[in-house]
C-alpha positions as CSV (number, residue, x, y, z in Angstrom):
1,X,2.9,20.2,-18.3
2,X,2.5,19.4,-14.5
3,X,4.7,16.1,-14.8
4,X,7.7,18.9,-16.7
5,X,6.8,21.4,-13.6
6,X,7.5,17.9,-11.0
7,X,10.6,17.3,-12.7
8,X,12.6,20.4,-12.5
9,X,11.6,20.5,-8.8
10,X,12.6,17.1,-8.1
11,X,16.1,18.0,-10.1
12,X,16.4,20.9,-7.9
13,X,15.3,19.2,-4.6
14,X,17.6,16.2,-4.8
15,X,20.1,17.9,-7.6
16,X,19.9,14.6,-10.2
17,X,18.5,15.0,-13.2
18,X,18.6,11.1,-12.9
19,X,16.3,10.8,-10.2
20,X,14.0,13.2,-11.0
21,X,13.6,11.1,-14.3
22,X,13.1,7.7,-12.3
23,X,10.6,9.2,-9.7
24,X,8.3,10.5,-12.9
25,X,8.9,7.6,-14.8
26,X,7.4,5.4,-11.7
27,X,4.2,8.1,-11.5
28,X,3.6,8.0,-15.2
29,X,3.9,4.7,-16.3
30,X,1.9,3.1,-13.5
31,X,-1.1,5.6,-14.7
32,X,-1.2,4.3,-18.1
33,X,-1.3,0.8,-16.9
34,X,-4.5,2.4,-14.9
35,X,-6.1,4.1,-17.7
36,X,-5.8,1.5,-19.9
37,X,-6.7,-1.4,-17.5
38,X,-10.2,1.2,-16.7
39,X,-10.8,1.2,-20.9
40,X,-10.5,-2.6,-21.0
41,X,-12.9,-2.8,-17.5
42,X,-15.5,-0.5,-19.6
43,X,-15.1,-1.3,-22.6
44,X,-17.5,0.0,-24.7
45,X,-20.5,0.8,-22.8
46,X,-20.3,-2.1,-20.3
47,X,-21.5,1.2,-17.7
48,X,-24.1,3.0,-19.3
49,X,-21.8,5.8,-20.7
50,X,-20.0,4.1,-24.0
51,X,-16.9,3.2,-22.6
52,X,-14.6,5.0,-19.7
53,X,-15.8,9.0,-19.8
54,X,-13.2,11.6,-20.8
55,X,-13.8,13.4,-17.5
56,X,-12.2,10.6,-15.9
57,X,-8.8,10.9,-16.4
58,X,-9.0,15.3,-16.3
59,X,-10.7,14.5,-12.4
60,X,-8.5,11.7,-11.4
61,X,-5.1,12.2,-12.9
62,X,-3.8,15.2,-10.4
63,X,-5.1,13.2,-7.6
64,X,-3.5,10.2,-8.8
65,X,0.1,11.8,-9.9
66,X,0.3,14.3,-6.4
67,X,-0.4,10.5,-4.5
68,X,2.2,8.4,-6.3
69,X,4.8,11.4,-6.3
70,X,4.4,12.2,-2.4
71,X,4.9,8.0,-1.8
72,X,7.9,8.4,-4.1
73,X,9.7,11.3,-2.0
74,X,8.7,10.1,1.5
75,X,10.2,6.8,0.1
76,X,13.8,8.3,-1.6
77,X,13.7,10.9,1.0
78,X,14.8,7.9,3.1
79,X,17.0,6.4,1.0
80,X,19.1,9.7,0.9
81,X,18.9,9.8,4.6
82,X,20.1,6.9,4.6
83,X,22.9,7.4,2.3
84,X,24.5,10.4,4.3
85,X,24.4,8.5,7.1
86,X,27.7,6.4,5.3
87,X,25.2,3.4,3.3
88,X,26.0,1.9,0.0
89,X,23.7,3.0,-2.9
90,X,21.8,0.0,-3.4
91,X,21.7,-0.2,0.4
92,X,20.2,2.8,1.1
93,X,17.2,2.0,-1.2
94,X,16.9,-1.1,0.1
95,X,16.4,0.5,3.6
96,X,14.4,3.1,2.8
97,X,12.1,0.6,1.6
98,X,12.0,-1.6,4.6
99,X,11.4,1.4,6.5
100,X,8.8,3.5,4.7
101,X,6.8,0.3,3.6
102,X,4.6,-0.4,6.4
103,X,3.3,3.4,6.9
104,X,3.1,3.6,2.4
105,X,1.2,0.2,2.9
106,X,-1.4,1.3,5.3
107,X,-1.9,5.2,3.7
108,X,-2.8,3.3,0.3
109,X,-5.0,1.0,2.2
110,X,-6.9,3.5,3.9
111,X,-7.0,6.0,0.6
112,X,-8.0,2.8,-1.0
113,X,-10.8,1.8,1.2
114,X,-12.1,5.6,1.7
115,X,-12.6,6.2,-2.4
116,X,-14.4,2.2,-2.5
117,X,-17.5,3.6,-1.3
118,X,-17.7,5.0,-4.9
119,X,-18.7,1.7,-6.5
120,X,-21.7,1.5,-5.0
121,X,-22.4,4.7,-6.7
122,X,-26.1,5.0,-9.2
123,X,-24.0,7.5,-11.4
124,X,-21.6,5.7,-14.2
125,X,-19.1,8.2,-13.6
126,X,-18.7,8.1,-10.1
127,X,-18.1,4.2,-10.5
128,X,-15.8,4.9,-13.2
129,X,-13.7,7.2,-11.0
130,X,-13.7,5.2,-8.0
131,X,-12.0,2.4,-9.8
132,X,-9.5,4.5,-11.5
133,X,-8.5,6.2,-8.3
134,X,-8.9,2.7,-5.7
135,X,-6.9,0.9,-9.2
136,X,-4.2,3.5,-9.0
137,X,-4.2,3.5,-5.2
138,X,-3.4,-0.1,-4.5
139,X,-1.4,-0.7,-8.0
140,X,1.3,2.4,-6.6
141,X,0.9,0.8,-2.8
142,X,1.7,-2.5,-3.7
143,X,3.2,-2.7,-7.1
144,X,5.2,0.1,-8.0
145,X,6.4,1.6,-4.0
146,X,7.6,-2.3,-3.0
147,X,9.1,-3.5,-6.7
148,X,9.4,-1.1,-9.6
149,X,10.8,2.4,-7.8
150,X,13.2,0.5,-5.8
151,X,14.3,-1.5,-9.1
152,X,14.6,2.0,-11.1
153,X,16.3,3.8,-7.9
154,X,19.3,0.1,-8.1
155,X,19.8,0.8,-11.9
156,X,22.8,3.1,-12.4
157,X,22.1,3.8,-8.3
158,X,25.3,5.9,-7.9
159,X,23.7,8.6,-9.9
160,X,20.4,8.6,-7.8
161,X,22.7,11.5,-5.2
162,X,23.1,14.7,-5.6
163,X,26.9,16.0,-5.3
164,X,26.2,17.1,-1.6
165,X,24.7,13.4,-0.7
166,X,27.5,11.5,-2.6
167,X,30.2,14.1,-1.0
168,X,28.7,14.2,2.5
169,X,28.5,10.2,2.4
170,X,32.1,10.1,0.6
171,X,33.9,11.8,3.3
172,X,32.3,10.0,6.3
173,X,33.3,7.0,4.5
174,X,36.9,8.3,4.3
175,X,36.9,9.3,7.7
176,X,36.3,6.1,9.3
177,X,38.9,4.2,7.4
178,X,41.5,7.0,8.5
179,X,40.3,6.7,11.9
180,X,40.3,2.5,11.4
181,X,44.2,3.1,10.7
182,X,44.9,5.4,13.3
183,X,43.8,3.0,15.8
């Protein structure tokens, strides 16, 4: 439900339905890999509790998704910036990635580090959730924020803007080369 809820407002916000889909895509598949890298960690028992806990994903998931989602629009938020400024498609992504990765890089590093003090935990659970969350943390800082959203935002990137963004970017580009053969 709240991944349906994220995409209608992402469709709204950036007005692609094609977007929208990429930026849940790269939230939601990057939390399976989690969940099911946490089952094969614990495995059946391994932590006192018979394998990971069903709490763990209800507690960690909105954590998890709100994360990965905000490093997602800070990220294209940039690229579309960048876009209305008169950039190619696959140009603007590539920009917004060189610029956004060093502050995404060093949030996920510091959420990462903060949430590690949870594997020194006595209770099962809290060690359970403190990988899942410091798993999730670094494998959205490193994996999917520097190779698979920029990949998904270069597929097909031409429908990644919105009318306004492709107009607005369109038109500058239309005006320079008027004003290249006026002069």
């Amino acid at each position: 439900l709240s991944t349906s809820i994220c995409w209608f407002v992402l469709a709204a916000a950036f007005g692609s339905a094609a977007v929208a889909t990429k930026l849940v895509l790269t939230v939601m598949l990057p939390l399976v890999w989690v969940y099911g890298a946490a089952v094969c960690w614990f495995g059946e028992g391994g932590d006192g509790v018979g394998g990971l806990h069903w709490s763990i994903p209800c507690v960690t998931s909105m954590l998890l998704v709100a994360l990965a989602l905000d490093y997602n629009i800070f990220l294209f938020s940039r690229a579309v910036e960048n876009k209305k400024s008169g950039l190619g498609d696959v140009e603007s992504v590539c920009r917004a990635l060189a610029s956004t990765g060093p502050v995404i890089t060093c949030a996920g590093l510091i959420f990462a580090l903060e949430f590690s003090g949870l594997f020194f935990s006595e209770a099962p659970l809290e060690r359970q959730a403190g990988f899942v969350i410091v798993a999730g943390v670094l494998f959205d800082t490193f994996a999917v924020r520097s190779m698979l959203l920029p990949a998904a935002l270069s597929i097909g990137a031409g429908q990644n803007w919105g009318a306004g963004v492709a107009h607005r970017s369109s038109d500058r580009a239309l005006v320079a080369t008027t004003h290249a053969e006026v002069v």
